[in-house]
Short mmCIF file of the C-alpha atoms (twelve columns), coordinates in Angstrom:
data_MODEL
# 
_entry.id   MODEL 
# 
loop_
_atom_site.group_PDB 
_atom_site.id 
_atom_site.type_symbol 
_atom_site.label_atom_id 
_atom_site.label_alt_id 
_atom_site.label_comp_id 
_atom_site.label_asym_id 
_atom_site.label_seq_id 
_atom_site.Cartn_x 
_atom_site.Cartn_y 
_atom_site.Cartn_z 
_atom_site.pdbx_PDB_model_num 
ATOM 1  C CA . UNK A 1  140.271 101.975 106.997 1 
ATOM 2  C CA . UNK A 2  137.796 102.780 110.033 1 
ATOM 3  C CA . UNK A 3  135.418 104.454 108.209 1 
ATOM 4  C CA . UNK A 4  135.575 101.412 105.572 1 
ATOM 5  C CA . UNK A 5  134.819 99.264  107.739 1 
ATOM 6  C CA . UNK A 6  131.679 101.491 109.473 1 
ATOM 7  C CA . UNK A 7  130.353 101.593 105.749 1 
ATOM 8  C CA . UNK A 8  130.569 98.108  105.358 1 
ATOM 9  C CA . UNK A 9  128.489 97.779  108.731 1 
ATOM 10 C CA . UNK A 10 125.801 100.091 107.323 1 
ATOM 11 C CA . UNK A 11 125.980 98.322  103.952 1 
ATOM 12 C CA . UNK A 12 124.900 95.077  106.009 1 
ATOM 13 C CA . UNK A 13 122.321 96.621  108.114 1 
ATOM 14 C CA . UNK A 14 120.833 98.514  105.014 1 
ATOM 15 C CA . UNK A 15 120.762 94.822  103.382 1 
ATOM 16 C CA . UNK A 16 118.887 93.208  106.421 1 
ATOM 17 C CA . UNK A 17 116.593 96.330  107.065 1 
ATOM 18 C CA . UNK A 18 115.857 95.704  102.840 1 
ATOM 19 C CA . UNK A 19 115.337 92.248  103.316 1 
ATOM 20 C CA . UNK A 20 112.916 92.288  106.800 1 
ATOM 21 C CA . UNK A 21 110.668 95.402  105.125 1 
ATOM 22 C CA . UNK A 22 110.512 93.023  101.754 1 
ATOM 23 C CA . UNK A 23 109.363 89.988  104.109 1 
ATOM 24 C CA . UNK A 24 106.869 91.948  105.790 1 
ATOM 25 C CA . UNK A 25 105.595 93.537  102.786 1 
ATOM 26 C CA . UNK A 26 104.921 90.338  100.851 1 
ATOM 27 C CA . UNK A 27 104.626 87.425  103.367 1 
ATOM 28 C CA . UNK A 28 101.625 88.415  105.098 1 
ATOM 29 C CA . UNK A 29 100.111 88.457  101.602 1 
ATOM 30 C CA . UNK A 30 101.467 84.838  101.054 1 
ATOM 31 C CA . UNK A 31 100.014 83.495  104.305 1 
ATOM 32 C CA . UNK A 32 96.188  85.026  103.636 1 
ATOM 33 C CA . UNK A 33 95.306  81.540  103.254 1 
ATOM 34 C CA . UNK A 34 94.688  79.616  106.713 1 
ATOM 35 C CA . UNK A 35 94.806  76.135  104.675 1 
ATOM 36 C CA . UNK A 36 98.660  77.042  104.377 1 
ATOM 37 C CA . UNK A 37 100.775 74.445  105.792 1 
ATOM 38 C CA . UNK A 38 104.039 74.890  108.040 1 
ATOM 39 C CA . UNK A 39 106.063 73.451  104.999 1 
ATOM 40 C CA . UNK A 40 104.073 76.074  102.159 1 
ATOM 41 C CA . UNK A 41 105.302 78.873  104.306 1 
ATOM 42 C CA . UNK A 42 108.435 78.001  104.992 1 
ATOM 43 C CA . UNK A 43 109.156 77.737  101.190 1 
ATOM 44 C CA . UNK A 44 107.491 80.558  100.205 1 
ATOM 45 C CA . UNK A 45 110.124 82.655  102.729 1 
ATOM 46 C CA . UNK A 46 112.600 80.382  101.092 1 
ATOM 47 C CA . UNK A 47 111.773 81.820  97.620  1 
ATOM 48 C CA . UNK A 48 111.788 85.449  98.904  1 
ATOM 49 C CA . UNK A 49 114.742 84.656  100.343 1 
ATOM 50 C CA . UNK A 50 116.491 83.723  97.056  1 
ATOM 51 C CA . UNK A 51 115.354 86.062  94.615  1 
ATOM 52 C CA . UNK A 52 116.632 88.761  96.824  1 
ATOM 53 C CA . UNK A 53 119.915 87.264  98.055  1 
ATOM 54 C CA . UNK A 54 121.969 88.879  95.582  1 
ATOM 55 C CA . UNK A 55 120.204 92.336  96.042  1 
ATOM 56 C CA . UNK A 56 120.651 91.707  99.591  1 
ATOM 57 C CA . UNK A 57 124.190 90.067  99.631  1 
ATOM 58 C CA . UNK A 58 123.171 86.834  101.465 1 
ATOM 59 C CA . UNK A 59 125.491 84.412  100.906 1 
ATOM 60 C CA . UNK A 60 123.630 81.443  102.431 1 
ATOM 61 C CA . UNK A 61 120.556 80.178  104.041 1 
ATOM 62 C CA . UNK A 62 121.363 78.370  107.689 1 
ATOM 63 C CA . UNK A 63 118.008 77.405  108.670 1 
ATOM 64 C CA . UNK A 64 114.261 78.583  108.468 1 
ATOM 65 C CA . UNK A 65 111.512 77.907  111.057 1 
ATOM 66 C CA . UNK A 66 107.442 78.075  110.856 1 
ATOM 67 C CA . UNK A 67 105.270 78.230  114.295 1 
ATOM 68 C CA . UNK A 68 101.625 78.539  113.998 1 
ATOM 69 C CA . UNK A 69 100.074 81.512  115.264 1 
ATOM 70 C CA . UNK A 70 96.675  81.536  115.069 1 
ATOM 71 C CA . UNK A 71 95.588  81.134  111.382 1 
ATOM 72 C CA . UNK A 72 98.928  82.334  110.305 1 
ATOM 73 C CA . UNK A 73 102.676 81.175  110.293 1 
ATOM 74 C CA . UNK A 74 105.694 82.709  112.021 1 
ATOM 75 C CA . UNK A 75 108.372 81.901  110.259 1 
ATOM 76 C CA . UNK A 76 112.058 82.595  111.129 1 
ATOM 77 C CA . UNK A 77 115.278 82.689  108.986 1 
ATOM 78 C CA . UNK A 78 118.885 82.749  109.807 1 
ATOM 79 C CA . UNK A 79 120.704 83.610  107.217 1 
ATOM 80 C CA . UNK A 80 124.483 84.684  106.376 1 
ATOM 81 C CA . UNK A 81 125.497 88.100  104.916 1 
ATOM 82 C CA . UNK A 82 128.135 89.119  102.885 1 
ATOM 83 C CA . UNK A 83 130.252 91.591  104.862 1 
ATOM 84 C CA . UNK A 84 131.887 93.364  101.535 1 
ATOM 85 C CA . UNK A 85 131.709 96.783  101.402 1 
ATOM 86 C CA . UNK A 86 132.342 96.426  97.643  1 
# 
């Protein structure tokens, strides 16, 4: 049962280490623009956010957050992962 449990662990760390390398592959194409607003980046991490949840077992979304840096957005997401190792 330990070593379910371990491979569930990495199953949910493989998911988030999937998920950040897909946000930093594709957002910093999304925010070329400098005319984006907060709101335009924070939905289009919302939209990479759901067509990968199922991939990337998220189960839900609990809040996502844009600061301006520079010309560009930083935009945080906390999000909730499915813990099945199935």
């Amino acid at each position: 049962m330990h070593t379910t449990m371990n491979c569930s662990r990495s199953k949910t760390s493989l998911a988030a280490a999937v998920l950040f390398l897909i946000l930093c592959s594709i957002y910093p194409r999304a925010v070329a623009s400098p005319a984006m607003i907060r709101a335009q980046a924070i939905a289009t991490v919302r939209s990479i956010i759901n067509r990968n949840a199922t991939s990337c077992r998220i189960r839900k979304t609990n809040s996502i957050t844009a600061v301006a840096a520079g010309r560009n957005w930083r935009v945080a997401a906390r999000i909730v992962m499915s813990a099945s190792g199935s």
